[in-house]
RODO-2510 file (C-alpha; in nm, 4 decimals, decimal comma):
residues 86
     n   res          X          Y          Z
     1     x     0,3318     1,8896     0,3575
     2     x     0,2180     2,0010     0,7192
     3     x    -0,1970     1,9068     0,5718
     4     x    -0,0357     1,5737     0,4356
     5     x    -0,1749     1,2816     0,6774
     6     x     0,0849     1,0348     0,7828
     7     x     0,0685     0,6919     0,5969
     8     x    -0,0417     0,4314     0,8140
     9     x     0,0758     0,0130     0,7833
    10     x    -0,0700    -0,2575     0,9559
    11     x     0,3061    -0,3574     1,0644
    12     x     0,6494    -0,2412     1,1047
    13     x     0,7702    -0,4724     0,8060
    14     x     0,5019    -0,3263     0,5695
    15     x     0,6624     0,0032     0,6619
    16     x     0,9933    -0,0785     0,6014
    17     x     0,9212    -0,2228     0,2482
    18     x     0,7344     0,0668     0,1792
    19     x     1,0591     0,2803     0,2560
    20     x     1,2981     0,0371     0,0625
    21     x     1,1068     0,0668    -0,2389
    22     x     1,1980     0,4542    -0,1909
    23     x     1,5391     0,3943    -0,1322
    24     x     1,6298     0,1047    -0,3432
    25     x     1,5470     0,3231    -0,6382
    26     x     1,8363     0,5329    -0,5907
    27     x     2,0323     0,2744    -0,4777
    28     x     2,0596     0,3863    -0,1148
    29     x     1,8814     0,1091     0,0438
    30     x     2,1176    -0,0653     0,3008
    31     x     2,1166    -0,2345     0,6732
    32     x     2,2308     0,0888     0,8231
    33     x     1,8736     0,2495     0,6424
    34     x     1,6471    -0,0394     0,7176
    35     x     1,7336    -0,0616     1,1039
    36     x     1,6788     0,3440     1,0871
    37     x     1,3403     0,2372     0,9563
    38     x     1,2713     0,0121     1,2102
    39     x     1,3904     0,1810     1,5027
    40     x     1,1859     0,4845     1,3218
    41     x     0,8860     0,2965     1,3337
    42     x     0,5835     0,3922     1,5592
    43     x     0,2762     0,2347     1,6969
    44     x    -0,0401     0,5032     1,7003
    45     x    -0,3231     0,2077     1,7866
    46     x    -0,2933    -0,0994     1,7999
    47     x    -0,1599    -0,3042     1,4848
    48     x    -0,1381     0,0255     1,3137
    49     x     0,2213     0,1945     1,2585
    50     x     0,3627     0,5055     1,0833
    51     x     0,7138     0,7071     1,1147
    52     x     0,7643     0,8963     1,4406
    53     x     0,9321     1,1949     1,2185
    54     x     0,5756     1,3067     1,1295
    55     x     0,5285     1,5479     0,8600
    56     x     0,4981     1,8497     1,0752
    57     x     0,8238     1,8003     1,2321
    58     x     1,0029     1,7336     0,9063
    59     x     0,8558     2,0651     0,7861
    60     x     0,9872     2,2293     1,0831
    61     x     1,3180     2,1353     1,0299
    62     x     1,2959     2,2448     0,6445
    63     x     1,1636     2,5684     0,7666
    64     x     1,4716     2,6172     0,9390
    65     x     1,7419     2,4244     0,7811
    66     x     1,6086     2,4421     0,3714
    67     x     1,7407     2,7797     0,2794
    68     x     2,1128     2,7273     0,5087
    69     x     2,4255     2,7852     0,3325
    70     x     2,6707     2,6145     0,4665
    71     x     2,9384     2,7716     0,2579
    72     x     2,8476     3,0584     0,5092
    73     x     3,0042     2,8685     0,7790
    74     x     3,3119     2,7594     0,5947
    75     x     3,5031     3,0754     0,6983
    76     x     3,5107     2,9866     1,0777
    77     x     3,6390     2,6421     0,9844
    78     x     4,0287     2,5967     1,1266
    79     x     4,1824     2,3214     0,9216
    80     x     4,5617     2,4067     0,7831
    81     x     4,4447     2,1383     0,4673
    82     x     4,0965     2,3658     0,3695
    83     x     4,3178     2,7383     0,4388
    84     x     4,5404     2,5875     0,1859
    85     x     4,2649     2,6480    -0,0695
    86     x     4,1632     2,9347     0,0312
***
């Protein structure tokens, strides 16, 4: 992923339709994902555009965040309704 070069569009729509068809596929593809995409949306020259999360930084935070268990952290949680299950 880190070797992976970042695609590049000639414009921020031809990004965003290139995410939709992503998303649309599992159905997630709403407003609240396409204005991510635009606001997501960077310039690197002139008329050219790719996602500021660039693949080194995603693989970062996989690095860190992939292998976290979360039940882990379930324990210091103080809610009466979740100790009730307990």
């Amino acid at each position: 992923m880190r070797n992976k070069p970042s695609k590049v569009f000639t414009s921020v729509d031809a990004l965003v339709e290139s995410r939709k068809q992503i998303f649309e596929k599992d159905g997630w593809w709403n407003k609240y994902f396409e204005a991510f995409q635009k606001y997501d949306a960077f310039e690197v020259s002139e008329g050219k555009f790719t996602r500021s999360w660039q693949n080194l930084a995603i693989a970062k935070y996989l690095e860190n965040y992939f292998e976290c268990r979360f039940e882990d952290y379930y324990r210091w949680v103080k809610c009466p309704v979740l100790q009730s299950f307990s």
